[in-house]
N, C-alpha and C positions, 0 to 999 in steps of 0.2 A: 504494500500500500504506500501511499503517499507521505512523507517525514512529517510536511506539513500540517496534513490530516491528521495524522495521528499524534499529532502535540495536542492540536486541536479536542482533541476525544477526548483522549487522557485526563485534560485539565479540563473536561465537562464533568468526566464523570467522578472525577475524584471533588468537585466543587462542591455535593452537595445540593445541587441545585434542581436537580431531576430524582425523584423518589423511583425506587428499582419495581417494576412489575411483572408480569411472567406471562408468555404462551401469543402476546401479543407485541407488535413494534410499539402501539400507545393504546391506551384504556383511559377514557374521561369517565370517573365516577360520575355517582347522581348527586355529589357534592360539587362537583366541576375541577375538583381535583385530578389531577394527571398523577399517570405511573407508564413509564417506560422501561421496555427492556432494554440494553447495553446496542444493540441494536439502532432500536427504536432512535436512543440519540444522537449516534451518525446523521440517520436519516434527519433528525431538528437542528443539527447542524448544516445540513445541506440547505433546509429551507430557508434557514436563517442567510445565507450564502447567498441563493440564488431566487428567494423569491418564491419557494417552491411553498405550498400547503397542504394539511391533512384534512382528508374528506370523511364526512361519516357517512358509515353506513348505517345498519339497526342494530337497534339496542345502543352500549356501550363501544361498539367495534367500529374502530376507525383504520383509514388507510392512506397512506403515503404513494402518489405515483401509481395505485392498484394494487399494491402488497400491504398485506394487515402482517404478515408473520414473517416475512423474507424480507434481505433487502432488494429492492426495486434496482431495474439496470443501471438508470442513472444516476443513482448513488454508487454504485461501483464504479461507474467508470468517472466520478465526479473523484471518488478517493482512493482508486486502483485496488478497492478489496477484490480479489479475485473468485471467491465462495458467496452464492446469496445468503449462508448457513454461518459466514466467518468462522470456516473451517484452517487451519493453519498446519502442515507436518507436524511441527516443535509443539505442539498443544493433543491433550489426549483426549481430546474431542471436541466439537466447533464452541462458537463461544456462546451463540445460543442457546445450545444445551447446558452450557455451564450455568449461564443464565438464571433458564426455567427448573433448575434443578433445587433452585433455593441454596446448593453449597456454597457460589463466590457471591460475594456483595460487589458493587461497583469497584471499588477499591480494589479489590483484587481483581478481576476483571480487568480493569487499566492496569495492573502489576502485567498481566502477559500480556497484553496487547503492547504496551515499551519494549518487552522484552520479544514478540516471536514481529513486528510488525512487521520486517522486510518478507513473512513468509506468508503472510494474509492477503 
């Protein structure tokens, strides 16, 4: 992926500032609170980037570009992730899964993404 990008991520998701969610890119409660997966806020940095927006669908479910659970093309090729799964060799399975597994929190999550980025 992109060095850039990936400074970018990193210092999102370690900020704080995006609450961790799971099985979705984003979930707007019926508080209007957001939760994203590790995912998810690539993609809110893209839109933040580019202008881009999350569309809803029903219920709760929203989507980015037409993906609710992947990342959409344009965000890959916007930050050279090459897996829509953020799949990486150096990692023991994508980051998705890490994700919706509830084991990493963001924090950790940005620990391998610094560390496997040239291979995502």
């Amino acid at each position: 992926m992109k060095e850039i990008v990936k400074n970018k991520w990193v210092k999102a998701l370690r900020s704080g500032e995006y609450d961790q969610g799971k099985n979705r890119l984003l979930t707007v409660h019926d508080n209007d609170s957001k939760s994203f997966c590790c995912l998810g806020v690539l993609c809110e940095l893209h839109a933040q980037e580019t202008g881009g927006h999350w569309e809803k669908e029903r219920g709760l479910k929203w989507e980015y570009r037409g993906q609710e659970g992947v990342l959409p093309g344009s965000v890959m090729e916007w930050s050279g992730v090459s897996n829509v799964n953020g799949r990486a060799t150096g990692l023991s399975g994508s980051l998705i899964l890490m994700n919706d597994s509830g084991d990493y929190d963001f924090n950790q999550i940005a620990d391998l993404i610094a560390k496997h980025w040239r291979e995502l």
